[in-house]
FIPAVEX-581617 format. One line per field, with one value per residue (C-alpha): x, z, y; residue number from 1. Coordinates in nm, 2 decimals. Layout:
<recs>
px	(X ...);
pz	(Z ...);
py	(Y ...);
kevo	(NUM ...);
</recs>
This chain:
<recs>
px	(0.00 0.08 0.11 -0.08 -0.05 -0.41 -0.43 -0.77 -0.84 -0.99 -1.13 -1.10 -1.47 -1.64 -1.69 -1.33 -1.24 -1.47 -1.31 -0.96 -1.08 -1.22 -0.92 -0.68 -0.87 -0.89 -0.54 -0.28 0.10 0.24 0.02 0.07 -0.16 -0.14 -0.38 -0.40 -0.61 -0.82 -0.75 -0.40 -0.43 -0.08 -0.14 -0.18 -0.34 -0.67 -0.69 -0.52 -0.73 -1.08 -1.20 -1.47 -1.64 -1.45 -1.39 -1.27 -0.99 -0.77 -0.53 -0.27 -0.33 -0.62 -0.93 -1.15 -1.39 -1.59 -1.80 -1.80 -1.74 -2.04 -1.86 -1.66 -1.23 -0.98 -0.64 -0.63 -0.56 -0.93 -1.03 -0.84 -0.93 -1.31 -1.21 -1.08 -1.34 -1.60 -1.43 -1.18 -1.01 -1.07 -0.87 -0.98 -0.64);
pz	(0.00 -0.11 0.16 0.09 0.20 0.37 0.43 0.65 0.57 0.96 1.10 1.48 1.43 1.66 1.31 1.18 1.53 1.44 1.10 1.22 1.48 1.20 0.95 1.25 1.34 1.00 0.86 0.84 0.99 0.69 0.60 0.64 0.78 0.83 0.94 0.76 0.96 0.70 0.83 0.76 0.43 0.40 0.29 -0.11 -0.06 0.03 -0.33 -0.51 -0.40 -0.43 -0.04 -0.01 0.31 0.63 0.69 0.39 0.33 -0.02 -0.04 -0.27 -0.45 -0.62 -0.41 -0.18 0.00 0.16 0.47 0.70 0.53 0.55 0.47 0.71 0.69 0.65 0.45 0.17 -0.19 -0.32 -0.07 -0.24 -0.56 -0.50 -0.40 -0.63 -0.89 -0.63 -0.49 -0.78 -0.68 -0.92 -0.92 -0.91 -1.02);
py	(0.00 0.39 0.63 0.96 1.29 1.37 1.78 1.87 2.18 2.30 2.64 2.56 2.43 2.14 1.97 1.99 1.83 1.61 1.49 1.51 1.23 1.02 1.02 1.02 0.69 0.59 0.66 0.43 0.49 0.60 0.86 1.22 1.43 1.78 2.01 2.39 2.64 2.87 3.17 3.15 3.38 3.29 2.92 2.91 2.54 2.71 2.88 2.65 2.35 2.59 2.55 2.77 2.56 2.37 2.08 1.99 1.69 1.69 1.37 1.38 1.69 1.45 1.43 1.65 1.54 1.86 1.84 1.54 1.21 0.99 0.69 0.46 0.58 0.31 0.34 0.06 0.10 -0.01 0.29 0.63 0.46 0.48 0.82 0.97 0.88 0.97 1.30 1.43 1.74 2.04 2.27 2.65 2.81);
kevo	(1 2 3 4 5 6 7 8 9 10 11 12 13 14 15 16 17 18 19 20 21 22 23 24 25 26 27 28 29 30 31 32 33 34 35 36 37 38 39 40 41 42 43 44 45 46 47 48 49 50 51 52 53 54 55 56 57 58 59 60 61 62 63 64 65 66 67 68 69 70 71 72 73 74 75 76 77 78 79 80 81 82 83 84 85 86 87 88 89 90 91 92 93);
</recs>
């Protein structure tokens, strides 16, 4: 299995905590997570991936999956596969 690089895109909200708990739960060891506060009009990931609403999650630069997921986390190939055909990431720049 790939590892991936899982960014939560997070405004300090009770339902970003909320998905930072599920894919920490759900993630594999070898996956990155980082965690990118909105707010921070610094960060060229919020433009460059189009988040307009929080939570979102991007992984790998390839998907986005906005609001809570309502589908069970677990790393596995088959898993980001479904993903990305489900959730592709457009981008808006």
């Amino acid at each position: 299995m790939v590892a991936h690089k899982i960014e939560i895109f997070s405004g300090g909200c009770g339902l970003c905590r909320k998905v930072v708990d599920i894919v920490t739960i759900g993630k594999c060891a070898e996956c990155q997570m980082d965690i990118i506060n909105v707010e921070d009009q610094k960060d060229r990931r919020v433009a460059e991936y189009g988040i307009t609403s929080v939570p979102s999650i991007v992984i790998d630069s390839r998907i986005k999956v906005v609001g809570i997921p309502n589908f069970p986390w677990f790393c596995g190939d088959e898993f980001y596969k479904t993903l990305e055909e489900k959730y592709p990431l457009i981008r808006s720049v």
